[in-house]
C-alpha positions in Angstrom: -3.2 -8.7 20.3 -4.5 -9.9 16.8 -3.1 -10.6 14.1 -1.7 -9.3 11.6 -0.1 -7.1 13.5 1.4 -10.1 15.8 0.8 -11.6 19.8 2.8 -12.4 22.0 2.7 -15.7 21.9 6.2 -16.8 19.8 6.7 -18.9 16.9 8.3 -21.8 18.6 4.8 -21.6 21.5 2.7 -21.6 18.4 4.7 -24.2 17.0 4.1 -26.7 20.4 0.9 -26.1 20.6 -0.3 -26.7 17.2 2.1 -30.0 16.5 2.1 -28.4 13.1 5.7 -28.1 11.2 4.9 -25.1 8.5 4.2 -22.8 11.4 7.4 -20.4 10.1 6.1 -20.4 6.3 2.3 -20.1 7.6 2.3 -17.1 8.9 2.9 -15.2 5.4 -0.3 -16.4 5.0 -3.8 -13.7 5.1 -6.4 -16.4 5.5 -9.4 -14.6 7.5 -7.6 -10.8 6.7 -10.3 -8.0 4.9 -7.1 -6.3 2.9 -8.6 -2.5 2.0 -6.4 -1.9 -0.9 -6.7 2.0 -2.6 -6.0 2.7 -6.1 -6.4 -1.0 -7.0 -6.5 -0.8 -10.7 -3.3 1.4 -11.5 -0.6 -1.0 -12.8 1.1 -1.4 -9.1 -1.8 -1.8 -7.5 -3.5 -4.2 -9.0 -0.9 -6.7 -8.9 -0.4 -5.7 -5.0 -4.3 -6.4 -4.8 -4.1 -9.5 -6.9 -1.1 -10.5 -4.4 -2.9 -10.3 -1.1 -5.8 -12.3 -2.4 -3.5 -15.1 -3.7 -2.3 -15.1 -0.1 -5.9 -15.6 1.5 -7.0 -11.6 2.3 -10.2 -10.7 1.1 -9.5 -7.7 -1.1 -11.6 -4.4 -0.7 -10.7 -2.6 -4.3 -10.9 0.9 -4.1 -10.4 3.1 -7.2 -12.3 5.6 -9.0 -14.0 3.9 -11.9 -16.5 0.6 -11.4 -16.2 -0.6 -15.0 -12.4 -1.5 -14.3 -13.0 -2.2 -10.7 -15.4 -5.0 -11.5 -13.2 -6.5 -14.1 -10.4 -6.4 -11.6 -13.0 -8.1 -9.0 -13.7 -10.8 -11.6 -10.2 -11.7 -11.9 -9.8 -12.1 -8.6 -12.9 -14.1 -8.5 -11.7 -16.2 -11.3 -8.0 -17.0 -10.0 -10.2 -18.4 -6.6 -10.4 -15.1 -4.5 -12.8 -12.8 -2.8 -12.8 -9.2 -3.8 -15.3 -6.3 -3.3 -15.5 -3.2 -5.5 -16.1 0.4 -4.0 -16.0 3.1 -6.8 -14.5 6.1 -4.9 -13.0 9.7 -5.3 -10.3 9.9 -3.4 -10.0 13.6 -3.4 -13.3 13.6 -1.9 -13.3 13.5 2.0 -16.7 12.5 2.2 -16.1 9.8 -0.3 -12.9 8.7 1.8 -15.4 8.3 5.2 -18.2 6.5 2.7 -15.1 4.3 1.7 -14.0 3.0 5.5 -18.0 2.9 6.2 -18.8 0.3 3.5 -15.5 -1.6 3.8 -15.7 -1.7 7.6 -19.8 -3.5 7.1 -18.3 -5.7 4.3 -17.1 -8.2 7.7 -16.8 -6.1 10.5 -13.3 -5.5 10.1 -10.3 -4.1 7.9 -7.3 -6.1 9.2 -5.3 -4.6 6.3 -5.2 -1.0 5.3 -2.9 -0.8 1.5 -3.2 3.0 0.0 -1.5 3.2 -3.0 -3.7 5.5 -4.5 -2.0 8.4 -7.4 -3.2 11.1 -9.5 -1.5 11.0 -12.7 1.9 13.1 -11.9 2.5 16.5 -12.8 5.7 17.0 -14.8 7.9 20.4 -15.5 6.0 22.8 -12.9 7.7 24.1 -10.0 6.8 26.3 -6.7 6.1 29.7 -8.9 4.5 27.5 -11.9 2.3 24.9 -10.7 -1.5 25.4 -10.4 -3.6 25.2 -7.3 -5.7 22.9 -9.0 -2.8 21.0 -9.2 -1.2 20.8 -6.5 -4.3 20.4 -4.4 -5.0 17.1 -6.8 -1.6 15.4 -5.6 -2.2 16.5 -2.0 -5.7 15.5 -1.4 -5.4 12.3 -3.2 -1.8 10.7 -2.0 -1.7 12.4 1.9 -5.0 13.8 2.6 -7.0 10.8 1.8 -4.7 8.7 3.8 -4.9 11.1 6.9 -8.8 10.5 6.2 -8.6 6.2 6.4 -6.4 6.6 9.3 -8.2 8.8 11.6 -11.4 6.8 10.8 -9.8 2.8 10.6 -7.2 3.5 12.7 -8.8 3.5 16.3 -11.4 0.9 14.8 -8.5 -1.4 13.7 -7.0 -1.1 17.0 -10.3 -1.9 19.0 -11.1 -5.0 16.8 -7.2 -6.3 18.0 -4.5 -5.5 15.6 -3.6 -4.5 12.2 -1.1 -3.4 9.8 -1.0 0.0 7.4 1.0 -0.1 4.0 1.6 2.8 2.2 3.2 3.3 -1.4 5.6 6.3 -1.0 8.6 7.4 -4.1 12.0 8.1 -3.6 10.8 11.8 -4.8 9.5 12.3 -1.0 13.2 12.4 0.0 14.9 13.5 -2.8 13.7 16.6 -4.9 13.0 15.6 -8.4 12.7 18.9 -11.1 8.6 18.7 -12.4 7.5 16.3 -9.4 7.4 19.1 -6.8 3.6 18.7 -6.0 3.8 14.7 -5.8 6.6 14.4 -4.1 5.8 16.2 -1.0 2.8 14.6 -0.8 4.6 11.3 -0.7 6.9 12.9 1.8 4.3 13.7 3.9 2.7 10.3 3.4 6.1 8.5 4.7 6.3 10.6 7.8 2.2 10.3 8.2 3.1 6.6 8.0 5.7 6.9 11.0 3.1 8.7 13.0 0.5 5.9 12.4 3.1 3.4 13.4 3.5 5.6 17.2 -0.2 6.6 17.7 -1.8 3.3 17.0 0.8 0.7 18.2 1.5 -1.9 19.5 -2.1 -3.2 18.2 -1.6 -1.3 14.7 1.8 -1.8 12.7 2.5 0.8 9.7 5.1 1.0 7.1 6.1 2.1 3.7 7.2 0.5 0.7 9.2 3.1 -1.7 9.2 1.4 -5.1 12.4 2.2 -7.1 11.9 3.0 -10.6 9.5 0.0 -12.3 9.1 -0.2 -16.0 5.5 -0.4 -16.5 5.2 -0.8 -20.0 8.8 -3.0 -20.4 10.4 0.4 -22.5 11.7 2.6 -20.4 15.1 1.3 -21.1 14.5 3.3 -23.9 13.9 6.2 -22.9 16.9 8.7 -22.3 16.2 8.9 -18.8 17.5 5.3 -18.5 21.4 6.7 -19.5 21.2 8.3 -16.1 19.7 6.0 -13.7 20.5 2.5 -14.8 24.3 3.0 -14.0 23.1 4.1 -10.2 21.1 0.6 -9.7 23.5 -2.3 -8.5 21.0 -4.9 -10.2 21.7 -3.2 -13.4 17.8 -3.0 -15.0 14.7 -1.6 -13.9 12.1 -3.0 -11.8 8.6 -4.7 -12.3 5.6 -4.1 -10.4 5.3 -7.9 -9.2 8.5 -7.4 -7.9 6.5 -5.2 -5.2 4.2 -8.0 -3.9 6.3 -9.7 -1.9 7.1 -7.1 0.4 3.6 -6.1 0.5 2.2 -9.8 1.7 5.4 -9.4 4.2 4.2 -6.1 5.6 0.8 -7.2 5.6 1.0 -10.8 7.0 1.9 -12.0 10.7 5.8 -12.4 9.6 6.5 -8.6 10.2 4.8 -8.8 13.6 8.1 -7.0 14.7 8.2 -4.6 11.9 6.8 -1.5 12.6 7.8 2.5 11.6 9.7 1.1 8.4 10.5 2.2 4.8 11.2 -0.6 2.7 13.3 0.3 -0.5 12.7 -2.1 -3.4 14.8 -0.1 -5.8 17.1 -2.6 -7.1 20.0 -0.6 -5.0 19.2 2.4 -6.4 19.2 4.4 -3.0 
């Protein structure tokens, strides 16, 4: 079985029959690894992109505009990584399958499959309010282009030897958050799509979630009056940043989860 999903070969085998003494720290590492990562220019994603490049993945950026893609691209480029730009609409099935076509040819591969992609969220609708439009903009975009990349990467990823599927879900998937009704079952569904993944395509194919907490994008929501309510609920008393998401990610992604698979990872400060 390849990595990064993990062999069977342990750490201390590997470590005898290399003679090398980093084997425990090395195998965060993503040298050789094509990282597909979706919605790579929103403010989480490019730093999770930006992340798994620094750690040795080639980066396939996937978003829907190329001016900002190749810019992204560049900076990878720049900071001594490879990355690839595929402009994409992520409602689109068809663009989805175009997606997994060109980043599959890019090397033959996708060891790493990150979707993190978002419509911008819909806010004070509920069930008898919110438009079809609207809800079929969250839906397609957070679940059903993920159900697309897995049905087509998925058996590919488990022929080629191994892999491991990230995605970005929100505490409103488990909770029910007034004017995020549309969003948040999509990210719902995502997390239990996730789980399914994680059955269907394992042992070669890990898949799990990270469920960021609430990260100040812009460094003021603390003050904004929503803070009053949720800062006294998170045990590290602040909110979080969007690097503070990488970590995980490069753990999820790399060989040192190779017994990790199924998960939701919190990074919430405590919140939940």
């Amino acid at each position: 079985m390849g990595d990064p999903a993990g062999g069977p070969q342990s750490r201390d085998q590997q470590h005898r029959a290399t003679g090398r003494s980093a084997i425990y720290t090395e195998q965060f590492r993503l040298d050789g690894k094509v990282a597909l990562v979706t919605g790579a220019t929103g403010a989480l994603g490019s730093h999770l992109a930006k992340g798994l490049a620094e750690a040795g993945a080639e980066v396939v950026l996937v978003s829907r505009t190329r001016e900002t893609l190749d810019a992204l691209a560049r900076e990878i480029t720049a900071a001594g990584g490879k990355a690839h730009a595929i402009p994409a609409d992520l409602g689109s099935t068809a663009d989805v399958e175009r997606v997994c076509a060109e980043a599959w040819a890019l090397k033959g591969k996708v060891d790493v499959l990150l979707h993190n992609a978002t419509p911008s969220q819909e806010r004070g609708r509920g069930i008898a309010e919110i438009s079809e439009a609207e809800w079929r903009q969250q839906w397609d975009v957070i679940y059903g282009s993920a159900f697309t990349f897995l049905r087509n990467l998925g058996p590919r990823m488990v022929a080629a030897g191994g892999g491991s599927v990230i995605t970005v879900t929100s505490s409103t998937g488990m909770i029910p958050q007034k004017g995020h009704l549309a969003y948040g079952m999509a990210k719902g569904a995502l997390m239990l799509l996730t789980k399914y993944a994680a059955q269907e395509f394992g042992p070669a194919v890990r898949a799990n979630c990270i469920m960021p907490g609430t990260i100040d994008t812009t460094g003021t929501m603390a003050q904004h009056p929503i803070a009053q309510g949720i800062l006294p609920r998170i045990s590290l008393g602040r909110f979080g940043r969007n690097e503070e998401c990488v970590g995980a990610t490069i753990f999820l992604a790399s060989p040192a989860s190779s017994y990790i698979s199924g998960q939701v990872y919190f990074i919430d400060g405590g919140r939940f």
